[in-house]
LOKE-941187 format. One record per residue: residue number from 1; x, z, y of N, C-alpha, C in turn; residue in one letter. Coordinates in Angstrom, 2 decimals. Layout:
NUM,X,Z,Y,X,Z,Y,X,Z,Y,A
...
END
This chain:
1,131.22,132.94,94.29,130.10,133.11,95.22,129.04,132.06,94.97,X
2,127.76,132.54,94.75,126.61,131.22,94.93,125.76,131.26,95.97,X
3,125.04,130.03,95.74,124.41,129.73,97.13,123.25,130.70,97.54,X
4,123.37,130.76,98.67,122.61,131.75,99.49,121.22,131.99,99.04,X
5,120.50,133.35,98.87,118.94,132.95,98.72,118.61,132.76,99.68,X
6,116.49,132.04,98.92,116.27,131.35,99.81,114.66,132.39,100.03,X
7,114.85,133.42,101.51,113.85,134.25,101.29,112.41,133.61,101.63,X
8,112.33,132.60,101.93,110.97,131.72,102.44,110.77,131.08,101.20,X
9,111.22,130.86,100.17,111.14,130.36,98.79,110.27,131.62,97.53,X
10,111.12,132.75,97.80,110.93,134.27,97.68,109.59,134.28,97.88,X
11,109.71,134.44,99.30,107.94,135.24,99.65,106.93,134.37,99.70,X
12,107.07,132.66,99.40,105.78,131.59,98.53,105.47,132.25,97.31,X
13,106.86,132.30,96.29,106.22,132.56,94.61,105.37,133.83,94.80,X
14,106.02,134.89,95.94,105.34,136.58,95.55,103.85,136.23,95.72,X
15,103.52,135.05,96.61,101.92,135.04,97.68,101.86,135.97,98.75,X
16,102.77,136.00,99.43,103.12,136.62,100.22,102.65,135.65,101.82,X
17,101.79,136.30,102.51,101.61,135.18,103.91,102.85,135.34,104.68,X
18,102.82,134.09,104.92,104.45,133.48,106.01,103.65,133.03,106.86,X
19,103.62,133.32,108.38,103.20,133.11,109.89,104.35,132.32,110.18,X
20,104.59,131.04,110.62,105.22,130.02,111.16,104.87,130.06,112.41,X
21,105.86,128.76,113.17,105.84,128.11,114.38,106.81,127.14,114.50,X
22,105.71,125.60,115.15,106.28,124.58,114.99,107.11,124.16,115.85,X
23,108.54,123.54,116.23,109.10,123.50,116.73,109.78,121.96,117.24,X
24,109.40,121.41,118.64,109.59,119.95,119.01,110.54,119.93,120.25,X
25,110.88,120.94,120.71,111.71,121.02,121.59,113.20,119.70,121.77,X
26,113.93,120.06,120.13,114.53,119.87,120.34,115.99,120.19,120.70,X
27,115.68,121.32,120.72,117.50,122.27,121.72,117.40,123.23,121.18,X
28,118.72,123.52,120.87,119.45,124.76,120.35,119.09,126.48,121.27,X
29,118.90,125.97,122.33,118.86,127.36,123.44,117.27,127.43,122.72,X
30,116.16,126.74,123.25,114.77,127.16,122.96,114.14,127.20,121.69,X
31,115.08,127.23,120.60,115.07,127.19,119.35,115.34,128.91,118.72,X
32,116.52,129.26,119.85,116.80,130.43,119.56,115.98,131.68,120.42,X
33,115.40,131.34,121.27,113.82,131.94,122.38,112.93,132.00,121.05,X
34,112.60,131.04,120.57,111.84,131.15,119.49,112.24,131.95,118.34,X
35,112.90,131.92,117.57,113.70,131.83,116.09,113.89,134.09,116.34,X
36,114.00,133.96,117.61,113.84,135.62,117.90,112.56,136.20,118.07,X
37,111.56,135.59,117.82,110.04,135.94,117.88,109.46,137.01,117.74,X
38,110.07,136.65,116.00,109.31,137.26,115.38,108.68,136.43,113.51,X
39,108.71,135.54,113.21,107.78,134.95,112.75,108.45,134.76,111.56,X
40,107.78,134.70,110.12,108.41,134.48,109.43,109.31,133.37,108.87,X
41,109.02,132.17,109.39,109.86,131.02,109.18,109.35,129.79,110.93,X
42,110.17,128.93,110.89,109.91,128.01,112.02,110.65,126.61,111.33,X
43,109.60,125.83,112.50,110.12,124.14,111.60,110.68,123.37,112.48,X
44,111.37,123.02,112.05,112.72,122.07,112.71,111.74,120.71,112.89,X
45,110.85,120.32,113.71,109.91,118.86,113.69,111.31,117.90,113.62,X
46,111.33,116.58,113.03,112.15,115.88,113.06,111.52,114.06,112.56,X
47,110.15,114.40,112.92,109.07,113.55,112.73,108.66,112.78,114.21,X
48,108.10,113.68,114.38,107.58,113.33,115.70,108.27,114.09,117.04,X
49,109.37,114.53,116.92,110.47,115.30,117.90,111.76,114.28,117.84,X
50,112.46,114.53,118.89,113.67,113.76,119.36,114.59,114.63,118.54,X
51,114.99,115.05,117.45,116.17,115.45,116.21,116.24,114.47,115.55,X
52,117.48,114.57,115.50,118.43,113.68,114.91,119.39,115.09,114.30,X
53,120.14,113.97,113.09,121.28,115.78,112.38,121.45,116.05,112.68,X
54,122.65,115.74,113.85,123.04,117.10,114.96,122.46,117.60,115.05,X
55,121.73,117.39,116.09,120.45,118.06,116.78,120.05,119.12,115.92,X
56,119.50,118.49,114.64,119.09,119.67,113.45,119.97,120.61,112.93,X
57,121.28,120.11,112.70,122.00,121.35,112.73,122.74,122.26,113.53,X
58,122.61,122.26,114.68,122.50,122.67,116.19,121.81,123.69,116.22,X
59,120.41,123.99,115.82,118.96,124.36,115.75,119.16,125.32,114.58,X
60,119.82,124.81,113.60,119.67,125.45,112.32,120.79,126.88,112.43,X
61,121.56,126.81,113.39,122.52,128.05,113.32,122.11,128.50,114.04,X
62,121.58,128.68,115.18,121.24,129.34,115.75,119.82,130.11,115.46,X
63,118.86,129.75,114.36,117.83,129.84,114.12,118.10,131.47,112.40,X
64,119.20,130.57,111.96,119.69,131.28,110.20,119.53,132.86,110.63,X
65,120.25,133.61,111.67,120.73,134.81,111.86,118.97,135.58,111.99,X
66,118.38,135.05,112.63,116.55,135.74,113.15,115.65,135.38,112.05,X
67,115.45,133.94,111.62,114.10,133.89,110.33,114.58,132.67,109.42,X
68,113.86,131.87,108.94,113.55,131.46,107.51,113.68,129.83,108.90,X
69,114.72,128.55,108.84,114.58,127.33,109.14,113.84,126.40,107.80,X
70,112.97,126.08,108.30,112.33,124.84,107.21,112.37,123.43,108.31,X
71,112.49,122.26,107.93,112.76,121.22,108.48,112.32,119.91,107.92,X
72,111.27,119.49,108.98,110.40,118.70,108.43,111.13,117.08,108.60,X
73,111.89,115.94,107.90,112.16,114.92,107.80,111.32,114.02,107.93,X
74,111.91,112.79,108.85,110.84,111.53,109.60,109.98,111.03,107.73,X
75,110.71,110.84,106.67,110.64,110.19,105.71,111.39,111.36,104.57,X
76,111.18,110.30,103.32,111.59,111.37,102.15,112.84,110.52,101.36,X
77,113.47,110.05,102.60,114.75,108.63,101.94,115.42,110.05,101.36,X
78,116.39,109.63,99.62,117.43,110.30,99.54,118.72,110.70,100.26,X
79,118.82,109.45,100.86,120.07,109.49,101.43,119.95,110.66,102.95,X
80,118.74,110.37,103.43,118.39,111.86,104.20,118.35,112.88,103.68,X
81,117.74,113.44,103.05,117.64,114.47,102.27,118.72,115.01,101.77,X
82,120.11,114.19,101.66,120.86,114.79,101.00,121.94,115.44,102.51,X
83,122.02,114.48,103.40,122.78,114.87,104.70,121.97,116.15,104.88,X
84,120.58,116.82,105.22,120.27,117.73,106.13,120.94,118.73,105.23,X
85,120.59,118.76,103.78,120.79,119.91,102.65,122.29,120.51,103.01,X
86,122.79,119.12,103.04,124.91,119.46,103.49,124.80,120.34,104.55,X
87,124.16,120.27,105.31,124.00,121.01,106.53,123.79,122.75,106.33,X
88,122.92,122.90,105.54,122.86,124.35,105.08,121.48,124.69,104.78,X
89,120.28,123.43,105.57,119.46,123.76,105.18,118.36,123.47,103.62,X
90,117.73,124.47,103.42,117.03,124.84,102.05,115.85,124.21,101.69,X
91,114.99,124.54,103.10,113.55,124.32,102.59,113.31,122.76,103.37,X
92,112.22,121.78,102.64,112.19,120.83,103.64,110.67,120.62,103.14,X
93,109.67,120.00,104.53,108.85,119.37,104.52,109.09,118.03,104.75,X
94,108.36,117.58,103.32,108.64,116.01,103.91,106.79,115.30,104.19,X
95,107.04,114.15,105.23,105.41,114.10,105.46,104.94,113.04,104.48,X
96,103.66,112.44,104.12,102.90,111.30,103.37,103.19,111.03,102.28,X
97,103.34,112.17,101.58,103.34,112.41,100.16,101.95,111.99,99.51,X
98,101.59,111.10,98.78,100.76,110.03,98.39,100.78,110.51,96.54,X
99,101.78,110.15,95.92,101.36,110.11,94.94,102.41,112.22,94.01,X
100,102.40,111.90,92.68,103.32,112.53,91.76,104.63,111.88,91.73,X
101,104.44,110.96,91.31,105.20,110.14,91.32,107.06,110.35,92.84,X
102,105.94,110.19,93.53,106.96,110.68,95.39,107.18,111.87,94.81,X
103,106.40,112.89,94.83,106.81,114.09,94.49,107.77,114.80,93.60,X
104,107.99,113.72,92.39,109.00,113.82,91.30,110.49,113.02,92.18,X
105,110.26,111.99,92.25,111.59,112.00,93.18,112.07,112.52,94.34,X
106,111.09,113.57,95.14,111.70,114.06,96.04,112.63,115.56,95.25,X
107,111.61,116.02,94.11,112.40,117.03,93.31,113.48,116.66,93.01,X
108,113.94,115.25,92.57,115.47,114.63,92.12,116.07,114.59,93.16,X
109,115.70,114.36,94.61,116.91,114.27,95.45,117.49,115.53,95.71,X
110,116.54,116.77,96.12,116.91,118.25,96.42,117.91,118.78,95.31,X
111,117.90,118.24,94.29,118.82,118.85,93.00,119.83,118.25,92.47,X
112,121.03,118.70,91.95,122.45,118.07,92.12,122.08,117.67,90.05,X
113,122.60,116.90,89.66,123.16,116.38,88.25,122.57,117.77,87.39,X
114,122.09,117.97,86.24,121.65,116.37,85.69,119.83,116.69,85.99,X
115,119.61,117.81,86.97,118.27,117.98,87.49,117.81,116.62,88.67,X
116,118.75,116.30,89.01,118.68,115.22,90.48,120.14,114.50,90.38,X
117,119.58,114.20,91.64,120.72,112.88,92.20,121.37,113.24,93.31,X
118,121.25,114.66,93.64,121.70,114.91,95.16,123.62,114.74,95.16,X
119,124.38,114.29,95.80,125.38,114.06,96.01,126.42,115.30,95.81,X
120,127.56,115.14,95.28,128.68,116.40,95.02,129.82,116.53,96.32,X
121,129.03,115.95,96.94,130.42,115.98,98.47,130.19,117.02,99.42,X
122,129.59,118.23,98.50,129.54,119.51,98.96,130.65,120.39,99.68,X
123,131.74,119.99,99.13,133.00,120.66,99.47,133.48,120.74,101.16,X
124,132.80,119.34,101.45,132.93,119.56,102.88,131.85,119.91,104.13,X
125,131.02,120.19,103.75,129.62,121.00,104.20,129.68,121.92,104.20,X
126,128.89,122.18,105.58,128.37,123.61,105.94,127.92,124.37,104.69,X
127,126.56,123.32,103.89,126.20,124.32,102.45,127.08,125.20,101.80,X
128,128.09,124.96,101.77,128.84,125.28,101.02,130.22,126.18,101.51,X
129,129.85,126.76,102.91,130.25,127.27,103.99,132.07,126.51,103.70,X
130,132.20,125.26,103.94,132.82,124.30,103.68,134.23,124.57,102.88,X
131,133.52,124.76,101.43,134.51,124.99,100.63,134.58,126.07,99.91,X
132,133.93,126.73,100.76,134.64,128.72,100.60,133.10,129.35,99.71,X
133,132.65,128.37,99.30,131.40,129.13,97.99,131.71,128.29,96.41,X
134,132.31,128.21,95.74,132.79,127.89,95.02,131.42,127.42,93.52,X
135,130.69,128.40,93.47,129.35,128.37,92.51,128.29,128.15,93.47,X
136,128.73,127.47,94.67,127.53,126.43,95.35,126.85,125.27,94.60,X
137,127.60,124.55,93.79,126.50,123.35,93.06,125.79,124.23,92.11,X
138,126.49,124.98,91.49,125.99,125.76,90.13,124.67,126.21,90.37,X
139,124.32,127.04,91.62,123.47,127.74,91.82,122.34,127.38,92.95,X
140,122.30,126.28,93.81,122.04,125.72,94.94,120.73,125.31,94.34,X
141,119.92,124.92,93.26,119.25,123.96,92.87,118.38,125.14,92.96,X
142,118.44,126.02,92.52,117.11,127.17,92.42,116.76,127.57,93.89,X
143,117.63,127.71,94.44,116.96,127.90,96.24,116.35,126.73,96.83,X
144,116.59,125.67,96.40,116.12,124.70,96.99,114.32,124.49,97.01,X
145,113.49,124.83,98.67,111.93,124.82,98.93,111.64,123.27,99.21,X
146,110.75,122.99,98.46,110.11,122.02,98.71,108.72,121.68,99.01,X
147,108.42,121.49,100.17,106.69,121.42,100.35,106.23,119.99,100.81,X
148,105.47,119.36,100.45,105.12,118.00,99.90,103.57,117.95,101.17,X
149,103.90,117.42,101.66,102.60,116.87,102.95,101.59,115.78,102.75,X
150,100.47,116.24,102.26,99.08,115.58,102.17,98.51,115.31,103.35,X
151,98.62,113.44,103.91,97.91,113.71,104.93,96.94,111.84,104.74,X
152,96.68,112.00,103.59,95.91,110.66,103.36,94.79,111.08,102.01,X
153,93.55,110.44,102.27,92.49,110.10,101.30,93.27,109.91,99.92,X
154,94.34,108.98,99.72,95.02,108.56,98.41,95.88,109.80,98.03,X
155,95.94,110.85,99.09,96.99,111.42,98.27,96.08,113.01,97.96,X
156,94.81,112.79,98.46,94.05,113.66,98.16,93.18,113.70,96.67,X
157,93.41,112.36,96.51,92.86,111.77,95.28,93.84,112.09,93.83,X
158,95.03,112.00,94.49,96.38,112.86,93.68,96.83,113.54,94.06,X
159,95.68,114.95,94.22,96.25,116.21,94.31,96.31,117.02,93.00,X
160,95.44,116.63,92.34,95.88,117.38,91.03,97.19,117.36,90.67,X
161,97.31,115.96,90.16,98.55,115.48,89.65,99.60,115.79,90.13,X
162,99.97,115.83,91.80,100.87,116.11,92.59,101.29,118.06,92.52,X
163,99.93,118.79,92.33,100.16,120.19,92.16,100.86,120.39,90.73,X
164,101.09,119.36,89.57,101.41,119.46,88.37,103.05,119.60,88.62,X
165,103.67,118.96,89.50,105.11,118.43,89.52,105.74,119.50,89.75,X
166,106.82,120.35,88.65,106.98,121.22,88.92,108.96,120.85,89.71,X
167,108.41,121.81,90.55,109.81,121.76,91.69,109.29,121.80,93.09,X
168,107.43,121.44,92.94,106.88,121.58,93.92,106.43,122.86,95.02,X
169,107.14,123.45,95.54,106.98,124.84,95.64,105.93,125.02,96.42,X
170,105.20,124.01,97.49,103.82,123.91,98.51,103.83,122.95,98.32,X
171,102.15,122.61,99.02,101.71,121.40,99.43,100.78,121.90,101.22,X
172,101.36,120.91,101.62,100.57,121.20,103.14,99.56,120.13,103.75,X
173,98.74,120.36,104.38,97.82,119.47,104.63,97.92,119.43,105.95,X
174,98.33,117.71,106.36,98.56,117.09,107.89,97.05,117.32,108.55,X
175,96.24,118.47,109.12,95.31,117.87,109.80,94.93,116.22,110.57,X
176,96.17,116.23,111.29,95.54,114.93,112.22,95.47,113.74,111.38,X
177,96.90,113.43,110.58,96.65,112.06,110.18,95.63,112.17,109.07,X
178,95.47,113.42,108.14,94.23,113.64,107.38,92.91,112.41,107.95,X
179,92.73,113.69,108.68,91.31,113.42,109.76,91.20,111.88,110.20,X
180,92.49,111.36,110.70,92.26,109.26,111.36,92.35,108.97,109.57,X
181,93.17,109.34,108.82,92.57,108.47,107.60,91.09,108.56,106.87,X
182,90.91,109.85,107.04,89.33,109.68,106.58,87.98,109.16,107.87,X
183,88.75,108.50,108.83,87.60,108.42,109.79,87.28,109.11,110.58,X
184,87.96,110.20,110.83,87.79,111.27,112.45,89.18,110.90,112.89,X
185,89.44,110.12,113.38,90.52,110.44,114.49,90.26,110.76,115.88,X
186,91.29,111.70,115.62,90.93,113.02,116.87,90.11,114.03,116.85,X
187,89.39,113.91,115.61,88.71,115.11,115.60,88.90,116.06,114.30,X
188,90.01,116.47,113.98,90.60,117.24,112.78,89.70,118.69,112.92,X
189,88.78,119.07,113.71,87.81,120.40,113.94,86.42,119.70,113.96,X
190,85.96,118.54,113.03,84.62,117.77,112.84,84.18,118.57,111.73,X
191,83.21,119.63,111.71,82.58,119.56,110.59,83.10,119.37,109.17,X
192,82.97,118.32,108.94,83.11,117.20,108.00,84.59,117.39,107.50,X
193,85.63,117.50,108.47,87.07,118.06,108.05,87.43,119.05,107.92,X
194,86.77,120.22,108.20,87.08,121.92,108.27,86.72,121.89,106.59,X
195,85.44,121.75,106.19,84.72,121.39,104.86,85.86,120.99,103.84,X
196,86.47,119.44,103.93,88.05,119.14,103.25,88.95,119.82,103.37,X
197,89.20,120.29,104.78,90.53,121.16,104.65,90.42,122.34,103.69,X
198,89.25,123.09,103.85,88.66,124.19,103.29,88.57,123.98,101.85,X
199,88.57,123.10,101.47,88.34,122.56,99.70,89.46,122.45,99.34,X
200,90.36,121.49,99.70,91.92,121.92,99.80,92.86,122.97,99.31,X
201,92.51,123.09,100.43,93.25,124.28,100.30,92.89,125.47,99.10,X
202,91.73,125.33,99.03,91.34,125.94,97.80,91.59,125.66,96.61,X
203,92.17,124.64,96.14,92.19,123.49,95.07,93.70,123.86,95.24,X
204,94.66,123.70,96.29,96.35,124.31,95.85,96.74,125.35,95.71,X
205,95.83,126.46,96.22,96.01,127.85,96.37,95.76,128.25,94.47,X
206,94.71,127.40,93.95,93.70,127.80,92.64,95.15,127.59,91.70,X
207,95.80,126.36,92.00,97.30,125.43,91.24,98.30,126.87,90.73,X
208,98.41,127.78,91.18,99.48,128.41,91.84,100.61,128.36,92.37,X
209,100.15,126.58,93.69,101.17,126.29,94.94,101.12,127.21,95.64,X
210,102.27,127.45,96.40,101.56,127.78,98.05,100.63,126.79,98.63,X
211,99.72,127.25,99.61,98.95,126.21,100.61,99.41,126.08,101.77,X
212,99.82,125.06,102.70,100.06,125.28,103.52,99.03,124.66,104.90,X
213,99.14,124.82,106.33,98.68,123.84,107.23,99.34,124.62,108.74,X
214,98.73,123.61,109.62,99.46,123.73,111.12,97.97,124.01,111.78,X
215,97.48,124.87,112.97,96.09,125.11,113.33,96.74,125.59,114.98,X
216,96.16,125.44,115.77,96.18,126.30,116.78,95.22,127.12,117.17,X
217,93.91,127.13,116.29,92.73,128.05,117.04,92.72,129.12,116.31,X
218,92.58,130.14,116.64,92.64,130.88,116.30,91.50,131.42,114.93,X
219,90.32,130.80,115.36,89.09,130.81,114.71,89.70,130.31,112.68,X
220,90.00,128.99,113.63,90.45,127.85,112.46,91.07,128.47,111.54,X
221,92.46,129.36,111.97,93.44,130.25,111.36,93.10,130.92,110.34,X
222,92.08,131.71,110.83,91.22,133.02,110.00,90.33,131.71,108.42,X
223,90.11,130.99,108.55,89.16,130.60,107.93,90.30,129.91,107.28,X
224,91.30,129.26,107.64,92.44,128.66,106.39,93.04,129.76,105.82,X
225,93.36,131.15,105.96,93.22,131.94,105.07,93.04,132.63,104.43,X
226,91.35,132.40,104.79,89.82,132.71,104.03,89.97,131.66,102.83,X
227,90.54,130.26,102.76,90.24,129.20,101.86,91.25,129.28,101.29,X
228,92.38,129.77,101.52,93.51,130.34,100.43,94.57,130.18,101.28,X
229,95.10,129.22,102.31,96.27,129.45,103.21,97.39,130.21,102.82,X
230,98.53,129.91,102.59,99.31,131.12,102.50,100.35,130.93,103.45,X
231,101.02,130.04,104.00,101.54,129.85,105.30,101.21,129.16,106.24,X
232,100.83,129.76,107.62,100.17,128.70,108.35,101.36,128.47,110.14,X
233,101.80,127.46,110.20,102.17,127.45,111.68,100.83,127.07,112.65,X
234,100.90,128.66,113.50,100.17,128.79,114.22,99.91,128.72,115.60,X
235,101.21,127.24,116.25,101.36,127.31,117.62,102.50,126.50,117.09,X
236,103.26,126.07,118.67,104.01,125.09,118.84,104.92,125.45,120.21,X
237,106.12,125.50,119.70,107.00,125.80,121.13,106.17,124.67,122.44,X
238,105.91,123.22,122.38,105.90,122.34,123.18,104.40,122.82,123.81,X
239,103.49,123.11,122.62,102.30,123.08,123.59,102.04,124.20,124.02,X
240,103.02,125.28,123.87,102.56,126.80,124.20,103.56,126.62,125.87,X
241,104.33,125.86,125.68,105.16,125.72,126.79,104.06,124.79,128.53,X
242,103.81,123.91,127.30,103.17,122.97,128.57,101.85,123.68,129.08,X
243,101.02,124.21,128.33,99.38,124.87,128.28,99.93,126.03,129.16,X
244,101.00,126.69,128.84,101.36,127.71,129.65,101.51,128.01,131.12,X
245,102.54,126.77,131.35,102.92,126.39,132.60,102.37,125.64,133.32,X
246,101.08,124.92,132.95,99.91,124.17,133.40,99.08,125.33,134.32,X
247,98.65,126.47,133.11,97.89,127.08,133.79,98.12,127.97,134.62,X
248,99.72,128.36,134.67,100.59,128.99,135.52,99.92,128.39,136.94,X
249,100.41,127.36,137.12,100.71,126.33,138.25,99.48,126.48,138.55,X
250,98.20,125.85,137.71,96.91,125.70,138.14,96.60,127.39,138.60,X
251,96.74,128.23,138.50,96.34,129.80,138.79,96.26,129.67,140.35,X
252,97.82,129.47,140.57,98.33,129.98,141.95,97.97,128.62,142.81,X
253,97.97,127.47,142.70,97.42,126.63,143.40,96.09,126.39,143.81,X
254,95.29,127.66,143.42,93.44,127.79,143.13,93.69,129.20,144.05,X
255,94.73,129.69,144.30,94.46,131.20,145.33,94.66,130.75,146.57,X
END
């Protein structure tokens, strides 16, 4: 038996658009509210969300059976990278990807000997539905998604180079921290940053990466994949939750 495909890996190479949704919750129950949507893939936040492994692999079974889990890591340490993978999951965003260089070793950690360095203590992992896939190392390295997060001036400066690294399957562009490193903070919808994002994205889409980004306006949406976009998370369990129930509350307290 080999390792599982990876259909969110699949429908990047075809250019196929993948509709996301970002996910900070946190919990297994509102993971699976979500993960039944509809959408073609959802992201495990593990950046700026309270996940921790458990937590992430908690999220991740309940999520496998409905769409495509991608899971975004605080950092791009190996020794992380290699725990979530044990877990079962495939695709990972990692954030402040800066140079080629990052990018070539994050390809070495996702891949087992003599492509990478990722660890052989597969046997007792979920990946490896613990034990019982036998041509799991053999075959694991080709499913493995990797999308590489541009969210600095320096790493915009090595985007060529960074679209060269092959193993790179996307590159996504952090609006916010983008925007405070070039001098708009807080304003990732300035003019001045729609213009970059829009160039961008045009410049990874041209590579033949996927492009990726996170938007909530709807406007914004249409125009990242007018500039080449090919997966965009377009909403957020947390703020569709809070904006929701804000204006819930505010409705009936105004009658």
């Amino acid at each position: 038996m080999s390792a599982p495909k990876n259909p969110f890996k699949d429908a990047l190479a075809q250019g196929q658009r993948q509709i996301g949704l970002w996910m900070g919750l946190a919990d297994p129950y509102a993971s699976e509210i979500v993960a039944r949507s509809g959408f073609d893939w959802v992201l495990i936040d593990g950046e700026h969300s309270p996940n921790d492994l458990a937590a992430i692999v908690r999220q991740v079974q309940v999520i496998e059976p409905h769409t495509h889990p991608v899971v975004r890591l605080p950092m791009g340490e190996s020794w992380l990278i290699k725990q979530v993978l044990d877990t079962g999951v495939q695709s990972l965003l990692i954030p402040m990807v800066n140079s080629a260089a990052e990018a070539r070793a994050l390809v070495r950690a996702m891949r087992y000997p003599p492509e990478g360095i990722r660890g052989m203590g597969g046997a007792l992992a979920r990946a490896t539905n613990f034990g019982r896939t036998p041509d799991y190392a053999a075959t694991a390295n080709d499913e493995m998604c990797l999308i590489v997060q541009i969210e600095t001036g320096a790493a915009l400066e090595a985007l060529d180079e960074i679209l060269e690294v092959e193993g790179v399957d996307g590159v996504f562009v952090g609006p916010a921290d983008l925007s405070a490193d070039l001098g708009f903070p807080g304003r990732a919808d300035a003019p001045e940053m729609r213009k970059v994002v829009a160039e961008t994205l045009g410049r990874i889409a041209a590579s033949g990466k996927a492009a990726g980004i996170i938007d909530f306006s709807e406007d914004a949406i249409e125009g990242h994949f007018d500039a080449g976009a090919q997966f965009v998370a377009v909403g957020s369990d947390v703020t569709f939750l809070s904006r929701g129930l804000s204006a819930l509350s505010a409705k009936w307290r105004a009658s």
